[in-house]
N, C-alpha and C positions, 0 to 999 in steps of 0.2 A: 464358867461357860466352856473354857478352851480342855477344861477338864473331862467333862461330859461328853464332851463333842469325839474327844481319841477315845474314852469308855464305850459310846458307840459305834465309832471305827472299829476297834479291837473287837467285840462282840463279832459285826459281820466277819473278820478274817476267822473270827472260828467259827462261826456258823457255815463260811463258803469248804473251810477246812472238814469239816463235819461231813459236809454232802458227801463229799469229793473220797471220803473214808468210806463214808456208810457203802460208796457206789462200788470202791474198790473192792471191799469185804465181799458182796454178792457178786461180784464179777470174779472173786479168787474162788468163792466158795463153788460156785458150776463150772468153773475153768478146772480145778480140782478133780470134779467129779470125772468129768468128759475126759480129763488127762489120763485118768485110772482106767474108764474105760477104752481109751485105746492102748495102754500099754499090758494092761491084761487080756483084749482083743489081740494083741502082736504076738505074746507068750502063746497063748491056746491059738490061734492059727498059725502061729509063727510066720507073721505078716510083716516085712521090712515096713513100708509103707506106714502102719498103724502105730510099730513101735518107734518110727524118729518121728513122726508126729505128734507121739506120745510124750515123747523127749523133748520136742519142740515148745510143746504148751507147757511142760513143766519147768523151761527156761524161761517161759513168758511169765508165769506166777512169778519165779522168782525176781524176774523185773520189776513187778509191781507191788510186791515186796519190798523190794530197797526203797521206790517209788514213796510208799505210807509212811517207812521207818524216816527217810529223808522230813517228811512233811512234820513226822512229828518233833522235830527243831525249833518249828516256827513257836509250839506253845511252851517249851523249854528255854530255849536261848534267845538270843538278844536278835532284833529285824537285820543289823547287819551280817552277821554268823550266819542266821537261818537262810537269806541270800547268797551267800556265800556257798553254802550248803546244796542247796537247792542246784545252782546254777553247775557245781563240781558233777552233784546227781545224774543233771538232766545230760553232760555231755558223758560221762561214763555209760549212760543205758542206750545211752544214742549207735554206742560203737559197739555196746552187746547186741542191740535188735539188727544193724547192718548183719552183723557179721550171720545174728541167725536167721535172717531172708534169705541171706546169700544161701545160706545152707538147704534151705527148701527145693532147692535142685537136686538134692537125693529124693528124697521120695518121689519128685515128680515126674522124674527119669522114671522109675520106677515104675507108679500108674500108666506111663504112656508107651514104654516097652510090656505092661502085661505081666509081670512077669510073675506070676501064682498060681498056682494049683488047685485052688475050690472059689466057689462061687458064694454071695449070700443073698438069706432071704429077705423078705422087706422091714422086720423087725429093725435092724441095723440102720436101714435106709432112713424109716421115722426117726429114730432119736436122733441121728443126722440132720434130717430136716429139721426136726423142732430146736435142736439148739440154733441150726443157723439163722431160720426164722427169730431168735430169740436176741441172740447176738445184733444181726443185720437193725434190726428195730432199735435195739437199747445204744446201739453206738450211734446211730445218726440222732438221735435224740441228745446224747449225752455230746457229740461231736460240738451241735449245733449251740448248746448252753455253755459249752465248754469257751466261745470267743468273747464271752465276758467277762469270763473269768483272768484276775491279775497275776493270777500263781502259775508259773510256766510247766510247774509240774501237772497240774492239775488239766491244764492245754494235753501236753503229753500223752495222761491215761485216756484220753479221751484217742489221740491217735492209737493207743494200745489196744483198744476198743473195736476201730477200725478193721486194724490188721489179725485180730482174733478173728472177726466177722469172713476176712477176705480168707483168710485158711479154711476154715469152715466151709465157705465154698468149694473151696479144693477138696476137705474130706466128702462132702456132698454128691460131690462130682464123681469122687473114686469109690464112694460106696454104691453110687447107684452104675457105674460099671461094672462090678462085681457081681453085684445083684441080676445083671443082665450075660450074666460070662463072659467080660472082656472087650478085650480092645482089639480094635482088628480092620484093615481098608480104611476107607473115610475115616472113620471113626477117631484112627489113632492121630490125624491129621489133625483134626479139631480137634481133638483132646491137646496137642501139644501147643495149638495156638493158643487157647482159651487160657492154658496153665501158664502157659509164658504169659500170658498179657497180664492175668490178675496177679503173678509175680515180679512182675513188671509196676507196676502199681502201688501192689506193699513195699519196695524197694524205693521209689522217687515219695510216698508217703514218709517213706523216714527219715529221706533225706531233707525234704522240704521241712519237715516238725523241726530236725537238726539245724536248717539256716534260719528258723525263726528266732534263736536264740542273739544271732548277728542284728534281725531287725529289732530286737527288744535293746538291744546296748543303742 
């Protein structure tokens, strides 16, 4: 009976393991895409803006990266190692996502100083929108399933999730400036609040993900 019973345990940790892969995989493989297109976006306009943003999201793949490879421990080694693991994981990615919030203050200087030389058309604007519409949806969905979940890394992606969403704001934001020719009067005023508060935001999101770890001990 006591046999059956960890056989069905075990089962759920890989099946919650599984979700939490499958989700990661679709969330690298558009994160990927969107990466490319702004870094090939910065090249051909030679757009600061476009291209550390470009750089930004391709630091965030590679957190959720170590994120999977972490995870995949648990079906390898022993529950004590793969905790172990897990827990070494979650506070190493913690001190890579500060430090690249923090960093989000170049490009947003950027956007809010104006500082470029062409304009874009609405093409840009939609696929902007549609990823953030796309992001914004799948992370509060994945946020919300995520507090059942026992795996602290799996809590995590789901903040990763978040703060993809809230960047994507900010690109949404600086494409449809552009699209309109710039920053300028009011405009730059509220631009600069709006950017500071949702940076403001992704920055206490990481921090708070980061002391959850204190209330799980």
């Amino acid at each position: 009976m006591k046999e059956k019973f960890r056989s069905l345990l075990h089962k759920r940790k890989e099946s919650d393991w599984f979700k939490a892969l499958s989700s990661s995989a679709m969330s690298a493989l558009i994160n990927i895409a969107f990466t490319l297109y702004n870094m090939i976006f910065g090249i051909v306009k030679r757009s600061m803006w476009h291209g550390t943003i470009g750089v930004y999201y391709l630091l965030l793949a590679g957190v959720r990266t170590m994120i999977v490879m972490s995870q995949k421990q648990t079906l390898t080694g022993g529950e004590k190692s793969s905790e172990q693991m897990h827990r070494r994981t979650y506070i190493i990615t913690h001190i890579i996502l500060l430090l690249m919030n923090i960093s989000l203050i170049v490009p947003i200087t950027v956007m809010v100083r104006g500082e470029r030389e062409y304009t874009l058309g609405l093409t840009p604007a939609i696929i902007s929108a549609a990823y953030t519409t796309y992001r914004l949806t799948s992370s509060i969905v994945g946020y919300r399933h995520s507090k059942k979940a026992d795996d602290i890394l799996i809590t995590e992606q789901s903040v990763i999730n978040m703060i993809d969403s809230l960047t994507a704001v900010l690109t949404l934001q600086n494409t449809l400036l552009m699209a309109n020719g710039g920053v300028s009067g009011n405009m730059k005023t509220l631009c600069a609040w709006t950017s500071g508060g949702i940076l403001l935001v992704i920055v206490l999101l990481t921090i708070v993900s980061f002391l959850r770890l204190r209330k799980r001990n």
